[in-house]
KOLDREN-896077 format. One record per residue (C-alpha): residue in one letter; x, y, z. Coordinates in pm, whole numbers, padded with zeros to 5 digits, always signed. Layout:
aXYZ ...
This chain:
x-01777+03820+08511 x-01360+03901+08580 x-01326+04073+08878 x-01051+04264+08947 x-00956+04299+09385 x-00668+04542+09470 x-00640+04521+09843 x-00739+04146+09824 x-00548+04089+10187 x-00753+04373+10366 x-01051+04420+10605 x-01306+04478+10315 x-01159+04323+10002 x-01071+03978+10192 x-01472+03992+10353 x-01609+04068+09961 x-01422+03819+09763 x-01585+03487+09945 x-01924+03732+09835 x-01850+03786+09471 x-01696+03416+09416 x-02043+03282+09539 x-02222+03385+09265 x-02018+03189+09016 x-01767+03569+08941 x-01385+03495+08857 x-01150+03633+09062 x-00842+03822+09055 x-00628+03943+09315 x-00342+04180+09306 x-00129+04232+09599 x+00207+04314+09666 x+00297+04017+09861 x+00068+03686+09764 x+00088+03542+10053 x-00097+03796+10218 x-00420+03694+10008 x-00574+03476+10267 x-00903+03419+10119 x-00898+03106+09934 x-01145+03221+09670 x-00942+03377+09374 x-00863+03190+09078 x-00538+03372+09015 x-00327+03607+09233 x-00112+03884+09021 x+00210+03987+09225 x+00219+04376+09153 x+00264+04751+09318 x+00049+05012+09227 x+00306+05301+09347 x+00556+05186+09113 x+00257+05059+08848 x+00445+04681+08814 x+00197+04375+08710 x-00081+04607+08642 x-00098+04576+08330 x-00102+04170+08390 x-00368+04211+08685 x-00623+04430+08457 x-00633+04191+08129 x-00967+04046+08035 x-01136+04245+08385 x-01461+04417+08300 x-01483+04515+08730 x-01225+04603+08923 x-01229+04721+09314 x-00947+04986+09430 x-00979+04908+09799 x-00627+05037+09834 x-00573+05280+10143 x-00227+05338+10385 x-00146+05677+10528 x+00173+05605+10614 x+00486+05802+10462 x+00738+05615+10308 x+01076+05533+10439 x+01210+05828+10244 x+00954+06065+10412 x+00705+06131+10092 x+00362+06232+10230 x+00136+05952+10230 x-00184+06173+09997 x+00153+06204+09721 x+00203+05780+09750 x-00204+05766+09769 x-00225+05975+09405 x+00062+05827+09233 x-00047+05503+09300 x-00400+05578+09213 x-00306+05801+08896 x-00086+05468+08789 x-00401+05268+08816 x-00604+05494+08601 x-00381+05488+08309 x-00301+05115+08343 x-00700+05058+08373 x-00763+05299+08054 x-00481+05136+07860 x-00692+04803+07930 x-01037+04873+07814 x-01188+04841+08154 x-01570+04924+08189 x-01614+04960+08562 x-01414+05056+08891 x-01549+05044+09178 x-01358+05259+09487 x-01447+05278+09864 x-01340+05688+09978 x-01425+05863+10252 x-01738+06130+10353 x-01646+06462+10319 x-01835+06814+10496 x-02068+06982+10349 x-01982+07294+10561 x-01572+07341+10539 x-01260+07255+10327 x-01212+06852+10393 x-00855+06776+10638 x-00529+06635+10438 x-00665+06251+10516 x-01039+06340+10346 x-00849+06601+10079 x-00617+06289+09981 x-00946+06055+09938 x-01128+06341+09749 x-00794+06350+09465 x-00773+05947+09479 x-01150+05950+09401 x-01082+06176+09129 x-00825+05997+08943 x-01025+05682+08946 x-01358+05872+08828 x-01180+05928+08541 x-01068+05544+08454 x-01334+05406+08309 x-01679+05471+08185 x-01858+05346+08460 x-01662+05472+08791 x-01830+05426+09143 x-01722+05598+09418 x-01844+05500+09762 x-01819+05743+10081 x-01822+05654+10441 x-01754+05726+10756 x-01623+05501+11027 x-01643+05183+10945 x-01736+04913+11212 x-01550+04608+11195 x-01251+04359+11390 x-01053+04437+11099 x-01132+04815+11069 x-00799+05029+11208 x-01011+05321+11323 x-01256+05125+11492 x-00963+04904+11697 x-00788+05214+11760 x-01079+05352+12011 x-01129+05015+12132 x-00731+04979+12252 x-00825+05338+12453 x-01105+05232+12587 x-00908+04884+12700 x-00628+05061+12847 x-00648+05375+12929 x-00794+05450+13256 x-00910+05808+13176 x-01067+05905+12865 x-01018+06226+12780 x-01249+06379+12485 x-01127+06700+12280 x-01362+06965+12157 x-01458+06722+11849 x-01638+06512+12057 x-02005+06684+12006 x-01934+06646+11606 x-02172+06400+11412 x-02098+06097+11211 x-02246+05787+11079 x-02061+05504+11109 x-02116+05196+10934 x-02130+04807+11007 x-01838+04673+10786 x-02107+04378+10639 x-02285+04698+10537 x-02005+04830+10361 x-01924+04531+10191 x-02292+04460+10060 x-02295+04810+09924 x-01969+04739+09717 x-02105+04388+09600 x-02407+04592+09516 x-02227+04854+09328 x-01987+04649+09154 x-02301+04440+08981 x-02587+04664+08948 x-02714+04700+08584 x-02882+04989+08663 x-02589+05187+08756 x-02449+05400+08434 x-02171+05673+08396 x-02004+05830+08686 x-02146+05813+09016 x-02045+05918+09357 x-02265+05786+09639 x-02258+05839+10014 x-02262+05519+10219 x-02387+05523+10625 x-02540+05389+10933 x-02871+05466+11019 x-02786+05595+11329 x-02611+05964+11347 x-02418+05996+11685 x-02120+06237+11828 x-01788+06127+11849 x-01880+06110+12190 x-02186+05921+12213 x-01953+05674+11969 x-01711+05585+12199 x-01955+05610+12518 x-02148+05330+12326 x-01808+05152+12263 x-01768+05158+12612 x-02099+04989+12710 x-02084+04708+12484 x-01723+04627+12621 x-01871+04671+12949 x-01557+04890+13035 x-01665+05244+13256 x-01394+05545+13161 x-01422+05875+13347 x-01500+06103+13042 x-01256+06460+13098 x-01426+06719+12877 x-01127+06952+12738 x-01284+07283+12581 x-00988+07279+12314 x-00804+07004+12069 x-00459+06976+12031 x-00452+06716+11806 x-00081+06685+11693 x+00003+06676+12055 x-00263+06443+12210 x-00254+06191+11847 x+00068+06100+11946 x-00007+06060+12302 x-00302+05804+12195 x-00133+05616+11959 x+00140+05497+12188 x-00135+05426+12410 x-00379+05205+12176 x+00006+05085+11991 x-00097+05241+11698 x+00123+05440+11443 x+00092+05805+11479 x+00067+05840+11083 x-00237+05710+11112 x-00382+05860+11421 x-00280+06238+11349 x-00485+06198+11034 x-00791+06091+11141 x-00793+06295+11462 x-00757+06592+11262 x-01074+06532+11020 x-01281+06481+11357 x-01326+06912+11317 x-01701+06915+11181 x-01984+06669+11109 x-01943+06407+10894 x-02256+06293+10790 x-02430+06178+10433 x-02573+06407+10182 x-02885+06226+10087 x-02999+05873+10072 x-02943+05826+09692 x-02739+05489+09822 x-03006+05365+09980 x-03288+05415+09714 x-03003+05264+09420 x-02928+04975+09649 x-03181+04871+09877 x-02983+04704+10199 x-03118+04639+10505 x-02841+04798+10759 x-02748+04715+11095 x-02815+04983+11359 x-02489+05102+11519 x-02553+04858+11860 x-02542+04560+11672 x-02314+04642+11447 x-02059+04749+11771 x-02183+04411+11971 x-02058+04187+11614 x-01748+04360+11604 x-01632+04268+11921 x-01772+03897+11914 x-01565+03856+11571 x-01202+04020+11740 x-01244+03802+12077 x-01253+03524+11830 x-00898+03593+11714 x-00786+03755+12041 x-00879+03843+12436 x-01031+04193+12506 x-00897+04269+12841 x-01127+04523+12966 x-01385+04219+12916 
């Protein structure tokens, strides 16, 4: 089969490709900058830019799958909100994807709550996954929470607070649920997704970690497999555009990305149903392990210093 990565140089799509070029797929990357494309598994690298829709056209010909693993919540150097750069780009791939006969995408979004109206971040994943439902005849969307990983930006951002701050303090959000997931997890689902015969139409599947925790009990957890021991402060209130910037400078992280995902911390986040699980039976890690991995895998690129 011609597979199709956008994304190619990031946490996920540079972890799936070695996956799908094992069993004998061709792949395709597209990426803005080629030499960014690490993995040493694609058979051809397209130079393209899905905000301004150059090389897709190139990038799409002959692909019967193709994975938008495309994500960045920063605004541009002009100031344009990141969820109008996020739709353009995504609306650019849907017509360039149409225009090409393709048969199946296959797109990695967010959970959403079943209880109130989703923040900007989860609103912007909700109109990305829309776009791309419509693209082609068989459209996937996967949705999941944190995902556990080295590589995964919100899971390093609560390690760098735990490493180096000495206090942690933990906002009203920190009794809300989620369910994160191990980032091999994620990636099996996609691989899963991407090649399933029995998968038809348009399908939008939730994607988490058997274990449901609070923010809290998250980062506590965090905390114990770094071996690290924070004073917890309890603050009855959230004051999230203040304290996002405050955290950011402290785990060197861009406040762009921080405000974002502090603010859709305001409710549980947690699956619908296990529809995921029954389509695509994959043995998942349990949130311990999948915490304990992620740290053995950054120390082997770089030092914690709480350990």
């Amino acid at each position: 089969m011609q597979i199709l990565l956008t994304g190619a140089s990031g946490a996920i799509g540079s972890q799936l490709a070695p996956q799908l070029a094992g069993e004998g797929h061709e792949l395709r990357a597209f990426a803005r900058d080629p030499k960014r494309v690490t993995a040493g598994c694609f058979d051809q690298i397209v130079r393209g830019d899905v905000l301004t829709g150059d090389g897709l056209g190139e990038a799409l010909e002959g692909i019967e799958l193709a994975y938008y693993l495309i994500h960045s919540m920063e605004a541009s150097a002009e100031g344009e909100p990141f969820a109008e750069r996020e739709l353009r780009s995504a609306e650019n791939f849907a017509a360039a994807a149409r225009r090409a006969g393709l048969r199946r995408v296959c797109y990695l979004g967010g959970l959403v709550p079943s209880d109130r109206p989703p923040s900007e971040h989860l609103a912007s994943r909700l109109a990305v996954e829309d776009a791309l439902l419509a693209s082609a005849p068989e459209a996937l969307s996967l949705r999941a929470s944190i995902v556990v990983s080295a590589q995964s930006r919100s899971f390093r951002f609560l390690v760098r607070l735990l490493e180096r701050s000495p206090l942690l303090p933990l906002p009203d959000w920190r009794d809300f649920r989620t369910q994160p997931i191990d980032g091999r997890d994620v990636v099996a689902y996609l691989q899963a997704a991407g090649l399933s015969t029995a998968v038809e139409g348009r399908l939008v599947l939730d994607i988490a970690g058997p274990d449901a925790v609070t923010y809290g009990q998250l980062i506590q957890r965090i905390a114990g497999a770094m071996m690290v021991s924070r004073p917890a402060v309890e603050l009855p209130f959230s004051l999230t555009p203040v304290a996002s910037v405050v955290a950011a400078s402290i785990a060197g992280e861009a406040s762009e990305l921080v405000g974002p995902l502090m603010a859709g911390l305001s409710g549980d986040l947690l699956a619908n149903d296990e529809a995921a699980r029954d389509l695509f039976p994959i043995q998942l890690h349990r949130l311990d392990r999948a915490i304990s991995h992620a740290l053995r895998e950054w120390e082997e690129i770089e030092p914690l210093a709480a350990r």
